[in-house]
C-alpha positions as CSV (number, residue, x, y, z in Angstrom):
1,X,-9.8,-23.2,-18.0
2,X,-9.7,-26.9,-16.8
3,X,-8.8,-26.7,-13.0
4,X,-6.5,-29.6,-13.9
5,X,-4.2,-26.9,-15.9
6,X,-4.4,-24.6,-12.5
7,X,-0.7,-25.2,-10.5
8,X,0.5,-23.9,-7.1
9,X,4.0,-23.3,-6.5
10,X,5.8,-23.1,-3.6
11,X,9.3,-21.4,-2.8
12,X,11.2,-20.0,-0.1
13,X,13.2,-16.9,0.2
14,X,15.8,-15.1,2.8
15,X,13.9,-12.2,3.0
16,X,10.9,-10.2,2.5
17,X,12.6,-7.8,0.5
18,X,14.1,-10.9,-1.9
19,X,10.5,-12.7,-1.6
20,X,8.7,-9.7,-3.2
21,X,11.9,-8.7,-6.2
22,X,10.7,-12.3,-7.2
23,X,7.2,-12.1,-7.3
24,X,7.2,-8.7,-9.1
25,X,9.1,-10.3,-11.8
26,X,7.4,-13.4,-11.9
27,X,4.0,-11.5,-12.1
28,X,5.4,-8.5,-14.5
29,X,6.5,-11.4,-16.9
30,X,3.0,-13.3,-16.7
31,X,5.0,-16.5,-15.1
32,X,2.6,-16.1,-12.3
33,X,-0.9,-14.5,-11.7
34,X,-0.4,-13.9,-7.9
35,X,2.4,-14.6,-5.5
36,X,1.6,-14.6,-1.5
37,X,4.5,-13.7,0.8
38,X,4.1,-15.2,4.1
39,X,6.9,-14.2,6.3
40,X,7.8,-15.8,10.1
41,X,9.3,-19.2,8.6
42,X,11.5,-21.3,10.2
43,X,13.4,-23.8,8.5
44,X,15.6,-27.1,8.9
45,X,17.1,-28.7,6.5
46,X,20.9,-30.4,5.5
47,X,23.3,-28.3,3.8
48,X,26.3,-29.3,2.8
49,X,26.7,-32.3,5.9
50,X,25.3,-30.2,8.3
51,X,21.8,-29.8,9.5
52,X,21.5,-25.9,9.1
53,X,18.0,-23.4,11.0
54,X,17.6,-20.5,9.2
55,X,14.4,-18.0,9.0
56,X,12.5,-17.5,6.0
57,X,9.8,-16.2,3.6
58,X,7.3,-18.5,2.2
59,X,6.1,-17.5,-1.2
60,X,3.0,-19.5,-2.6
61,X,2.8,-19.3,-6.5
62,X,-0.2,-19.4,-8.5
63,X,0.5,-19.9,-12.5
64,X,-1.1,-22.4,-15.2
65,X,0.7,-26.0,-16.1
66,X,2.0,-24.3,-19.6
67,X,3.7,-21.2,-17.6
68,X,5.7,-24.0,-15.0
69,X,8.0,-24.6,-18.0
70,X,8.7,-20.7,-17.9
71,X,8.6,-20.7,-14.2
72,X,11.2,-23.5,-13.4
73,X,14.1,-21.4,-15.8
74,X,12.9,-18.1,-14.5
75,X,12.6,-18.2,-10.8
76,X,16.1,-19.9,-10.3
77,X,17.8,-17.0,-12.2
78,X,15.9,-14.6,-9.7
79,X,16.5,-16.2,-6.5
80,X,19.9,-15.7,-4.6
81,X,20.2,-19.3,-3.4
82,X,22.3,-21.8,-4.5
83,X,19.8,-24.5,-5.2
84,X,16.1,-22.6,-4.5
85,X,13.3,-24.4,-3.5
86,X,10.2,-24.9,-6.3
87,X,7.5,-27.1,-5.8
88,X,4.6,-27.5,-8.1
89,X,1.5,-28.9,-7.5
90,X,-1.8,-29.6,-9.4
91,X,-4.7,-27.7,-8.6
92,X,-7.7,-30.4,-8.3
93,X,-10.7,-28.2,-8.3
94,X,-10.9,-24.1,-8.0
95,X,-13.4,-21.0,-8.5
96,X,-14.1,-20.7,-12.6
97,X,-14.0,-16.7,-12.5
98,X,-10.2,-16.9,-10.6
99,X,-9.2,-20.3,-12.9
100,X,-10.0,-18.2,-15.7
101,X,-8.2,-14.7,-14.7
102,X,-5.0,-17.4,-13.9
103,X,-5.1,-18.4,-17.3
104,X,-5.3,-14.4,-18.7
105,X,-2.6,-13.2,-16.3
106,X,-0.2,-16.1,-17.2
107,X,-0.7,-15.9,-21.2
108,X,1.7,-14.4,-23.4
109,X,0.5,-11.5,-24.7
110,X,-2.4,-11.5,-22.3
111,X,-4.9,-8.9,-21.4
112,X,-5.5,-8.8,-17.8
């Protein structure tokens, strides 16, 4: 796989416990290969007119540039937010053994 398909996604969740319902399905239905959970966030942000601090879970996203199509329907219908954050970005360069095993985890119909 071309390290240009690679893509890392990033999210945000309320909870551990709503972080990992996500990943599971994201990586049971091959939208992702691998989903970190990285709890101990804090966050600011504006809400509705009001500047709003809440904690949070990080989740960091690893998938392939034909499963963010997938990914951007999906992960919206899993989260419990209003308006979730998703944030994709290009993967420049990456290991070819773990490039490759992204691109078998996140095919249809895949093997790994």
């Amino acid at each position: 796989m071309e390290a240009s398909e690679a893509r890392l996604a990033l999210m945000t969740a309320p909870s551990v416990e709503a972080a990992e319902r996500i990943v599971r399905a994201l990586v049971e239905e091959r939208v992702v290969a691998c989903g970190n959970i990285v709890p101990g966030l804090t966050s600011i942000y504006r809400w509705r007119g009001a500047v709003e601090r809440d904690a949070e879970v990080l989740i960091v996203l690893k998938t392939t540039a034909s499963a963010v199509p997938r990914l951007l329907e999906r992960a919206p219908a899993l989260h419990p937010y209003e308006v979730p954050e998703i944030l994709v970005f290009a993967v420049q360069a990456g290991h070819g053994p773990y490039l490759d095993w992204l691109e078998r985890c996140t095919a249809p119909g895949g093997k790994e």
